[in-house]
N, C-alpha and C positions, 0 to 999 in steps of 0.2 A: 258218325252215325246219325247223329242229327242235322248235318247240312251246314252248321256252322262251326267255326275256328276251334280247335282244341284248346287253346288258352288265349284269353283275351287282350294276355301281357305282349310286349314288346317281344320279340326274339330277331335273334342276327339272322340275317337272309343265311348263312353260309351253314349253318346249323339244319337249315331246312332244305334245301335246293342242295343236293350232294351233285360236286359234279363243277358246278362254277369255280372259276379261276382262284388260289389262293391270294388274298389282298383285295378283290371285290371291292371299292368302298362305292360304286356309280353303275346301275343300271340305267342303262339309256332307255329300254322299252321294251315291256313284256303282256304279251296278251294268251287267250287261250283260244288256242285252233277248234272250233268246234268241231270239224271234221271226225277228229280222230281224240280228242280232249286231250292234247299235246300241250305243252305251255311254250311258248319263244320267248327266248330274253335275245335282247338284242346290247350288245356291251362293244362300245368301238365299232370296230372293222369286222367284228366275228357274231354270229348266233350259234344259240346252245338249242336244243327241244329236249324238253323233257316228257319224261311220263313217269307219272303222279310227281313226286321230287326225286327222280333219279335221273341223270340227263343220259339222251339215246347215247347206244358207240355210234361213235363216228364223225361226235360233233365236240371242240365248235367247228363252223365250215365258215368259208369267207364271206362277208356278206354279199361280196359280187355275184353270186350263186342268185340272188335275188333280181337279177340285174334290171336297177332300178339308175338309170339315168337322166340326169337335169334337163331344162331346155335347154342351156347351154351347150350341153355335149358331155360333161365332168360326170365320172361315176360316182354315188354316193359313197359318202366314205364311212356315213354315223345317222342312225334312227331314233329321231327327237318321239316320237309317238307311234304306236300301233294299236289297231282295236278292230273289231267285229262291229258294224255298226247295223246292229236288229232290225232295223226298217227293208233292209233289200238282203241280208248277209252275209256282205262283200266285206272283205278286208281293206281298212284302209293302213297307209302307212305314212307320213308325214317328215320331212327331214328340211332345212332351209329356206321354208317358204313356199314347200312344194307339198303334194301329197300326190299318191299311187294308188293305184287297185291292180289287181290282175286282170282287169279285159283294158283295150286299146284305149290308144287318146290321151295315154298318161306321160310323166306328170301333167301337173296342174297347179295351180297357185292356190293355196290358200284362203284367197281371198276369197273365195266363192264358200267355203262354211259361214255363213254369221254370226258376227261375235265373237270367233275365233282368232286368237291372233297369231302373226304372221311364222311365229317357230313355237309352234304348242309342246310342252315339254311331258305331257302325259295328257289322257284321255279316260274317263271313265263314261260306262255304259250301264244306263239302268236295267231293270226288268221290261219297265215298259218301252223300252229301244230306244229311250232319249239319249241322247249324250253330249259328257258336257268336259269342258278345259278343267 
């Protein structure tokens, strides 16, 4: 009701997020769709969405659904970062050195965010649309 955390203490993801895989110990990347205020967790090969912490039916779904492929040619198989980055809206998604958005030209190397390094294993986004490793 007030916008921030029900309790400030530790709690197990699995306790909160109904729905994720029994044994959980690694989420690879989770962000929130603004679109529709979905959550994604990306875990392996599979994503879950939720809404509020209940996950949709229907998922997990493979993450080739995203089809997000290397310059190489190899389909991704695992999502090191994902975020909403406030400056333009776009989603980004980051896995091997590479990162994605939904419009064309993608991937792309990493090395064009500054300061970021080359397999970012998580992403935070401020209020004011900065964001940082």
């Amino acid at each position: 009701r007030s916008g921030s955390l029900v309790s400030f203490h530790p709690a197990l993801i699995k306790n909160f997020w109904i729905g994720l895989p029994p044994g959980t110990n690694k989420i690879d990347a989770v962000y929130e769709r603004k679109t529709d205020s979905r959550i994604i967790f990306f875990i392996g090969s599979q994503y879950w969405v939720f809404k509020d912490t209940v996950a949709v039916s229907g998922y997990p779904r493979p993450l080739s659904d995203w089809g997000l492929v290397s310059q190489d040619g190899s389909k991704v198989t695992r999502v090191d970062a994902a975020f909403i980055w406030a400056h333009n809206g776009k989603t980004y998604i980051f896995s091997g050195g590479e990162f994605w958005s939904p419009d064309a030209d993608y991937p792309r190397s990493t090395s064009l965010w500054k300061g970021v390094p080359s397999n970012p294993d998580d992403v935070i986004t401020w209020g004011d649309g900065n964001a940082e490793k």
